[in-house]
C-alpha positions in Angstrom: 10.7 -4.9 17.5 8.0 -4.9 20.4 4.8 -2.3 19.2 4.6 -1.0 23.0 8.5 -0.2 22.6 8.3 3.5 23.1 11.4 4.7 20.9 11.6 7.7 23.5 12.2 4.9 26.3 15.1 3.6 24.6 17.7 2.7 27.3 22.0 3.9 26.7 24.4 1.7 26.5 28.8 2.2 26.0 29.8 2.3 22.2 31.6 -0.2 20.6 34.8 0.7 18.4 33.1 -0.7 15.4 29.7 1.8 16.0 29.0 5.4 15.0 29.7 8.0 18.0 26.1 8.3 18.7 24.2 8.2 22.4 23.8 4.3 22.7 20.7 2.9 23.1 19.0 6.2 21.8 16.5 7.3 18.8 20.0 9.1 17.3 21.4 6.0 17.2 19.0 4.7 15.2 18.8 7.8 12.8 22.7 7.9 12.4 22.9 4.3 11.1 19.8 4.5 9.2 21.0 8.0 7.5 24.2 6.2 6.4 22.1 3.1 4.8 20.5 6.0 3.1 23.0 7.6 1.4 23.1 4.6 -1.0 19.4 5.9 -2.4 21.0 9.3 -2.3 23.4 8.0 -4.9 20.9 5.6 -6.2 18.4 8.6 -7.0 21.7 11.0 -8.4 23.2 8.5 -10.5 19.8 7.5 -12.4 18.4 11.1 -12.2 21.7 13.1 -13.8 21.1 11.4 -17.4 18.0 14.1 -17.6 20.4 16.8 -17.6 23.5 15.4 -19.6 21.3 13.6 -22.1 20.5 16.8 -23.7 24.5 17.6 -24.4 25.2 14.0 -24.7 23.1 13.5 -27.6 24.7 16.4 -29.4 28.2 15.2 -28.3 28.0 11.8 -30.1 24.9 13.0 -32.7 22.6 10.2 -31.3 19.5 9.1 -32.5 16.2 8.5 -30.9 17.0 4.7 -30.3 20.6 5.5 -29.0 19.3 8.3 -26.7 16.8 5.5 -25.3 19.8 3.6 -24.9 22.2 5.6 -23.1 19.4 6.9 -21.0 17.9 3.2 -19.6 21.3 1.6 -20.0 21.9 1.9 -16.2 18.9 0.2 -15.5 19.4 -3.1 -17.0 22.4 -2.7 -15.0 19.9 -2.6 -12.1 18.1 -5.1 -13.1 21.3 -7.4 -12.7 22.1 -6.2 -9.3 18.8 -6.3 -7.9 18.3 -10.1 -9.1 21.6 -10.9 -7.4 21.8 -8.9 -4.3 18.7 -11.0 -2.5 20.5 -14.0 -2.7 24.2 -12.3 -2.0 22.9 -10.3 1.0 21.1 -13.2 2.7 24.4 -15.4 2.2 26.9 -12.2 3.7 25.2 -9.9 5.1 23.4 -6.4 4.3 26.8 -4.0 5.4 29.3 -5.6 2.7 27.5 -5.7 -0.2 26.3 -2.2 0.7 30.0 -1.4 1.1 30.8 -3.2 -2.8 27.4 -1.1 -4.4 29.6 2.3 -2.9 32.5 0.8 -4.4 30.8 0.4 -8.0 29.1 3.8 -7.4 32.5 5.4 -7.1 34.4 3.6 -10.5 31.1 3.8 -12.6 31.1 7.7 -12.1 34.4 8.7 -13.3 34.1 5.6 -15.9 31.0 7.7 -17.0 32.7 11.1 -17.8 35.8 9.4 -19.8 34.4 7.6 -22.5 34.7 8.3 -26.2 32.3 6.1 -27.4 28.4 5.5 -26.9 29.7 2.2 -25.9 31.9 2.8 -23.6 29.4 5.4 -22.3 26.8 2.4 -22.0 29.5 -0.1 -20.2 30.2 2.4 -17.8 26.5 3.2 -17.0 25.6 -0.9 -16.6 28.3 -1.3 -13.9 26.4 2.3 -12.4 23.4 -0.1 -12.9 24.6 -2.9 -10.8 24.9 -0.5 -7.9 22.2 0.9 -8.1 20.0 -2.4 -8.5 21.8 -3.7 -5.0 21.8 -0.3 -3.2 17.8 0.3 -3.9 17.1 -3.8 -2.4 19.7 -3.2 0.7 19.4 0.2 1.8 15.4 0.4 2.5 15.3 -3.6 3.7 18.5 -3.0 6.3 17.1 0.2 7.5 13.9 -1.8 7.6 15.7 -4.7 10.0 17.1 -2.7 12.9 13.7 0.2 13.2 11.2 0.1 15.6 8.0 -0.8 14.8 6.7 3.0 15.9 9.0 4.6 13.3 9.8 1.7 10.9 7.9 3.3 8.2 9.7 6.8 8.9 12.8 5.5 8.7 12.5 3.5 5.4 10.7 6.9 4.0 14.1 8.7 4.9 15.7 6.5 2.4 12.8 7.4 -0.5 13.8 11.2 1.2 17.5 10.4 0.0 16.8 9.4 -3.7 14.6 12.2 -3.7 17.6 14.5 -2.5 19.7 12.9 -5.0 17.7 13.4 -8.0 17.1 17.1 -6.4 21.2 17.3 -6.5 21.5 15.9 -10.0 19.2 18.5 -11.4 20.8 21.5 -9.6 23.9 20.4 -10.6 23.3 19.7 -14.2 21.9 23.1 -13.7 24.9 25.2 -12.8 27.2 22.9 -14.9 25.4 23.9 -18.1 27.2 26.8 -18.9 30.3 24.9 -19.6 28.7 23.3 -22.9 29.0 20.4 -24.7 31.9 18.5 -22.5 29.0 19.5 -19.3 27.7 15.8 -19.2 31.3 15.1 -18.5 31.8 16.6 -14.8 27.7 15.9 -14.1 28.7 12.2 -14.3 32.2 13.0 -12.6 30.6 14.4 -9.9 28.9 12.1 -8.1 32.6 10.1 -7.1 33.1 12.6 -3.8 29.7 11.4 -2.4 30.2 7.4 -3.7 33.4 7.6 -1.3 31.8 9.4 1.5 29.5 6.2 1.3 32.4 3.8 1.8 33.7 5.5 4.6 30.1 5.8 6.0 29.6 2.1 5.9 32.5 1.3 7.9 30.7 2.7 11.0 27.9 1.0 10.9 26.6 -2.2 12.5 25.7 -5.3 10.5 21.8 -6.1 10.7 20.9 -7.9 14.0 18.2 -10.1 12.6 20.4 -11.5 9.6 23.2 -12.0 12.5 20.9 -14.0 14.6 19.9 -16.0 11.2 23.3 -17.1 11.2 23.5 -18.1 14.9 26.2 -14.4 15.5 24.2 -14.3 18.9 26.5 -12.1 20.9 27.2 -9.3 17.9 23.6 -9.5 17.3 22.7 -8.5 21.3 24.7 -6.0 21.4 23.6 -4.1 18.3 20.3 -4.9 19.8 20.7 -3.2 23.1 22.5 -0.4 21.9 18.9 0.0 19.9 16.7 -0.9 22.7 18.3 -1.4 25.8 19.1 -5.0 27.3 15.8 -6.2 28.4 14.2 -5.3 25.0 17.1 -6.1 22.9 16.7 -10.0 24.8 13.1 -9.8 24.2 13.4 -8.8 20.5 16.3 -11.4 19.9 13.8 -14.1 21.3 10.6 -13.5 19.0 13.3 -12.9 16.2 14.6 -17.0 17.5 11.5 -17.8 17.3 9.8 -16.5 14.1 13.4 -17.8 12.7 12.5 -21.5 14.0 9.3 -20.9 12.6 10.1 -20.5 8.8 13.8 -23.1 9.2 11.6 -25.7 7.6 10.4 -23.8 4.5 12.9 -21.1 3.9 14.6 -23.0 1.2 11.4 -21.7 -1.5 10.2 -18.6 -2.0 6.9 -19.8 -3.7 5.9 -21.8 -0.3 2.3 -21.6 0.1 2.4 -19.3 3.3 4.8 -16.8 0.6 2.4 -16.3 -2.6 0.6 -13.4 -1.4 2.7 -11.3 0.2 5.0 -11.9 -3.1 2.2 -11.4 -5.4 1.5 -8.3 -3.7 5.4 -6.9 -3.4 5.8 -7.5 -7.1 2.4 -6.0 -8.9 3.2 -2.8 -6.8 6.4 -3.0 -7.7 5.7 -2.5 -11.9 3.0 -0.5 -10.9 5.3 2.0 -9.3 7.1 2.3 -12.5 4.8 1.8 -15.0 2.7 4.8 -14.2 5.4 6.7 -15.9 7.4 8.6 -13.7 10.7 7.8 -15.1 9.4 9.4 -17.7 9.4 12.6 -16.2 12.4 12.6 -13.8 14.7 10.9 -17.1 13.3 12.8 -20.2 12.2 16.0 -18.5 14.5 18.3 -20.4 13.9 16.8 -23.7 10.2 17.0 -22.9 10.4 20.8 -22.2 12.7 21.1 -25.3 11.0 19.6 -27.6 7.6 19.9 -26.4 7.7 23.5 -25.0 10.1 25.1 -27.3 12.4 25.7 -24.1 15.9 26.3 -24.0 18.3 23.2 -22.4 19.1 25.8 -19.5 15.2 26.5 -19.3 14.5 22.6 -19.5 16.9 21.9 -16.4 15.6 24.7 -14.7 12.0 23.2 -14.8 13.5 19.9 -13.7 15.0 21.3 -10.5 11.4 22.6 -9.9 9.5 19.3 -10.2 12.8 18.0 -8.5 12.4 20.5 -5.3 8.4 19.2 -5.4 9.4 15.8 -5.1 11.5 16.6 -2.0 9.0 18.4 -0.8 6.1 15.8 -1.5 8.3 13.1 0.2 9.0 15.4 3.4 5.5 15.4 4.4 5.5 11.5 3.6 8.4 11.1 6.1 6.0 12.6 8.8 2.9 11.2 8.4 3.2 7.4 7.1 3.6 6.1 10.8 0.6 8.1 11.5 -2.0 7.6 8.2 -1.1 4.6 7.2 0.9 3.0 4.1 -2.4 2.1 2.6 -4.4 5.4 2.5 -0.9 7.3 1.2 -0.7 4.9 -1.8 -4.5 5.6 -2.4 -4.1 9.1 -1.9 -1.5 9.0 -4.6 -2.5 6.7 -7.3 -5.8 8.2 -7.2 -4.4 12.0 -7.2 -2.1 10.9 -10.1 -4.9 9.7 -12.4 -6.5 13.3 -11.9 -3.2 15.5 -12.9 -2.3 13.1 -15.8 -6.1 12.7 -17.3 -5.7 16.7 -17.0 -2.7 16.7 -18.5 -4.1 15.2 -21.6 -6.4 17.2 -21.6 -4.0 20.5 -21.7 -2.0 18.9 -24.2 -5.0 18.2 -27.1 -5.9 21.9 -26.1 -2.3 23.2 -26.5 -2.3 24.7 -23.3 1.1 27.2 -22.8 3.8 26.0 -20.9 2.9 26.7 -17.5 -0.1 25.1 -17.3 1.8 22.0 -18.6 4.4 22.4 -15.9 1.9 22.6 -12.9 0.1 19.5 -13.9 3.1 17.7 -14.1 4.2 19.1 -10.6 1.0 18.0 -9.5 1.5 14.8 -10.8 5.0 14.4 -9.2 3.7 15.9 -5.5 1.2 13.0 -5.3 3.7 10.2 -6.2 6.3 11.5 -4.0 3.7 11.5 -1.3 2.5 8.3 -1.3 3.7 5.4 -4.1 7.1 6.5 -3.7 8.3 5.8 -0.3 4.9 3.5 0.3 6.2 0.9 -2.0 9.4 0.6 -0.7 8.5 0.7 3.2 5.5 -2.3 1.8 8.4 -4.5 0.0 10.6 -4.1 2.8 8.1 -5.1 6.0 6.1 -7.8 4.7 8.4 -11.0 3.9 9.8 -13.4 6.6 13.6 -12.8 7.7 14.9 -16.4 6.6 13.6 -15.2 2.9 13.5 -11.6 2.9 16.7 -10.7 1.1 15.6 -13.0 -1.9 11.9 -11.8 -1.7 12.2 -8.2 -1.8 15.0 -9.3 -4.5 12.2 -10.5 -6.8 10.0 -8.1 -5.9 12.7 -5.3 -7.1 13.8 -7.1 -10.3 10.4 -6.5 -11.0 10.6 -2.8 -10.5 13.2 -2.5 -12.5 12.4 -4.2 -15.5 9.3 -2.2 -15.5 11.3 1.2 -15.1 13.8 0.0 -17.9 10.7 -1.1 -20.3 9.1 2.4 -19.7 12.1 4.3 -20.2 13.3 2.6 -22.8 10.4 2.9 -25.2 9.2 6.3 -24.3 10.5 8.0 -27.0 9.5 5.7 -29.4 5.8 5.5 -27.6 5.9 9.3 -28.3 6.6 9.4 -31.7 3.9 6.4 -32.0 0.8 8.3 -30.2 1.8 11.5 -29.4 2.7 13.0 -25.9 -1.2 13.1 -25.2 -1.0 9.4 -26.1 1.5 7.9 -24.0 0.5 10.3 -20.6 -2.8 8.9 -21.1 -1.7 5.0 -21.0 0.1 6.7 -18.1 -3.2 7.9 -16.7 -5.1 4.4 -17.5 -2.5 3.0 -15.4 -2.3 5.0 -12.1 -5.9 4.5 -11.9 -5.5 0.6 -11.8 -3.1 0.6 -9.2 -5.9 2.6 -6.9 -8.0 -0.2 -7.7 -5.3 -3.2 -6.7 -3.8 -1.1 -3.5 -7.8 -0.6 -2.3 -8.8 -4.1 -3.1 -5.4 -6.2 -2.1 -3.1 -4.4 -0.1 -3.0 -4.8 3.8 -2.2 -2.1 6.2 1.0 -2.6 8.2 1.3 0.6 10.3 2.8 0.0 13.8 3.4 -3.6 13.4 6.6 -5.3 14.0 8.0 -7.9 11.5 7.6 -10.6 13.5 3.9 -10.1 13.8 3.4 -8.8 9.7 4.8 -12.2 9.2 2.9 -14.3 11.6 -0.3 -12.7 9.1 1.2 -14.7 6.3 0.5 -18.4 8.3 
């Protein structure tokens, strides 16, 4: 969308039947829709974060092992893994809004399939299908918020999406929290309890407009227009659909291949950010955290989840003050900021841990450690993936870029125990450390800054 295109200028136009009651042509209507698109992270963050408050009863429920508590605790992300391969090629074939509206559906039957089973492998089946919406939801949510925000706010708007997985996981920890107390069969109605808001996501997604760039992609001029003015207001909403004609025209030739010449960087640079999101090791914490502090600390499992909704509330908190200052600072000095202040807490966290530090000191560092992701190489990673790919390609791109991210967060979570037992919590927090300081040195040395530009222009970068 045009960078002088003051969102506060935004014209009003008469809803459609198909749209969300909101003031047409106004910032609120661009809020609502992208606040729907977002509670698919809401789920995505609740459904992955929850395991870190059930796997404690879950693995005296069945008597599980280290390697089966890996297991049931990463099995929803090789589920993601599958989804977020084939989402970028579904979605760019039919559209962002339905497969959105078949990830709510699988977000709805994986959560009651979750709290039935009687088996660790039924437990696992039920968790992979959990997967597969997940994997879709965190590829489609940021990328569609991505496709109808102005330039001004793009990277807001994307962030409120990081802001909803962040609330999720925040909701899965308070309510593994006051579900606790019912004892062993407690992992039971934590799982259960995420089907009300998988349905309010279905019902959501019926209100909502289909992206107008991948409408115009498939020659839908006159839905696309008017989704457009309702956004902008006719005379931008014609000049938006133009450049969007013409950056299409632009790529017609070359859209079949992802690895075109024009495409390796921006690819390159989508997917080592992508693993080195994950591979710093914060899965770690938002998965394991109450074995961790059981384990680790001598806690209680009521103690443990009680530690987790802290670092839970600091992530919320961390990515509120992302929400409002990315447009202004800049994508590339937050993921600085944060890579660089994540190295710090976790080199002291070593530290703590050879000295035997008590518990608090342990939990501060690691709330440290959680602030500065949340601020900066949480949201800044998606909003990155999401902007800098041509429309023709982006579906599939950021689809690469996010089977990457998962494979990474399934590799970490699924060995952490194991790396434990191997080197020692000081051991595996320091590879940790190692790592968040080498993706200060790629973000300063590769990545470009895209504040305030519109797609359209990011891409014309790429020729």
């Amino acid at each position: 969308m045009p960078a002088s295109h003051s969102p506060g200028s935004l014209s009003r136009e008469p809803a459609g039947p198909a749209a969300l009651a909101a003031p047409a042509g106004s910032t609120g209507y661009v809020y609502l829709i992208a606040a729907v698109a977002a509670l698919g992270g809401l789920l995505f963050g609740f459904d992955t974060a929850i395991i870190n408050g059930a796997l404690v009863f879950l693995k005296k429920d069945f008597g599980l092992n280290d390697m089966q508590t890996e297991l049931a605790a990463s099995s929803i992300l090789f589920g993601a893994v599958v989804g977020a391969a084939v989402a970028g090629w579904l979605t760019d074939r039919y559209g962002r809004r339905r497969l959105l509206f078949g990830a709510a559906l699988l977000f709805t039957l994986s959560s009651l399939a979750a709290a039935v089973p009687r088996t660790l492998t039924e437990f696992v089946v039920a968790r992979l299908v959990g997967g597969l919406a997940i994997g879709v939801a965190s590829l489609l949510a940021p990328l569609y918020i991505a496709e109808v925000a102005p330039a001004p706010i793009r990277g807001k708007l994307v962030t409120l999406n990081q802001l909803a997985i962040v609330s999720g996981i925040l909701m899965a920890y308070v309510t593994s929290y006051y579900l606790a107390g019912l004892g062993l069969v407690a992992w039971r109605w934590m799982f259960a309890s995420a089907a009300l808001p998988s349905a309010l996501f279905m019902f959501a997604l019926l209100l909502v407009p289909e992206s107008p760039r991948w409408l115009l992609g498939r020659g839908r001029e006159a839905e696309a227009l008017r989704t457009l003015t309702r956004l902008n207001g006719p005379a931008a909403a014609a000049a938006e659909a133009t450049e969007i004609h013409a950056a299409l025209a632009a790529e017609r030739d070359e859209a079949t291949s992802l690895f075109q010449p024009r495409l390796r960087r921006p690819l390159r640079i989508a997917v080592v950010l992508a693993v080195l999101q994950q591979v710093t090791g914060i899965n770690t914490i938002l998965y394991y955290g109450s074995i961790i502090f059981t384990e680790h600390s001598g806690q209680s499992a009521a103690s443990a989840i009680g530690a987790n909704a802290l670092i839970g509330g600091i992530n919320f908190a961390g990515t509120v003050v992302a929400l409002f200052v990315i447009d202004k600072v800049g994508r590339k000095p937050l993921l600085l900021l944060a890579s660089g202040g994540m190295a710090l807490a976790l080199g002291a966290l070593v530290v703590a841990l050879q000295l035997h530090a008590p518990g608090p000191w342990l939990l501060g560092l690691i709330m440290l450690y959680v602030a500065c992701f949340a601020v900066g190489l949480g949201p800044g990673v998606w909003v990155v993936i999401t902007e800098i790919f041509p429309t023709a390609v982006r579906g599939r791109a950021a689809s690469v870029a996010t089977v990457a991210l998962w494979v990474a967060c399934t590799v970490i979570s699924f060995t952490f125990l194991s790396l434990v037992k191997a080197a020692g919590l000081a051991g595996a927090f320091g590879l940790y450390a190692v790592l968040s300081a080498l993706t200060f040195v790629f973000v300063w040395r590769a990545v470009p800054e895209t504040k305030g530009r519109t797609l359209e222009e990011i891409e014309r970068t790429w020729q």
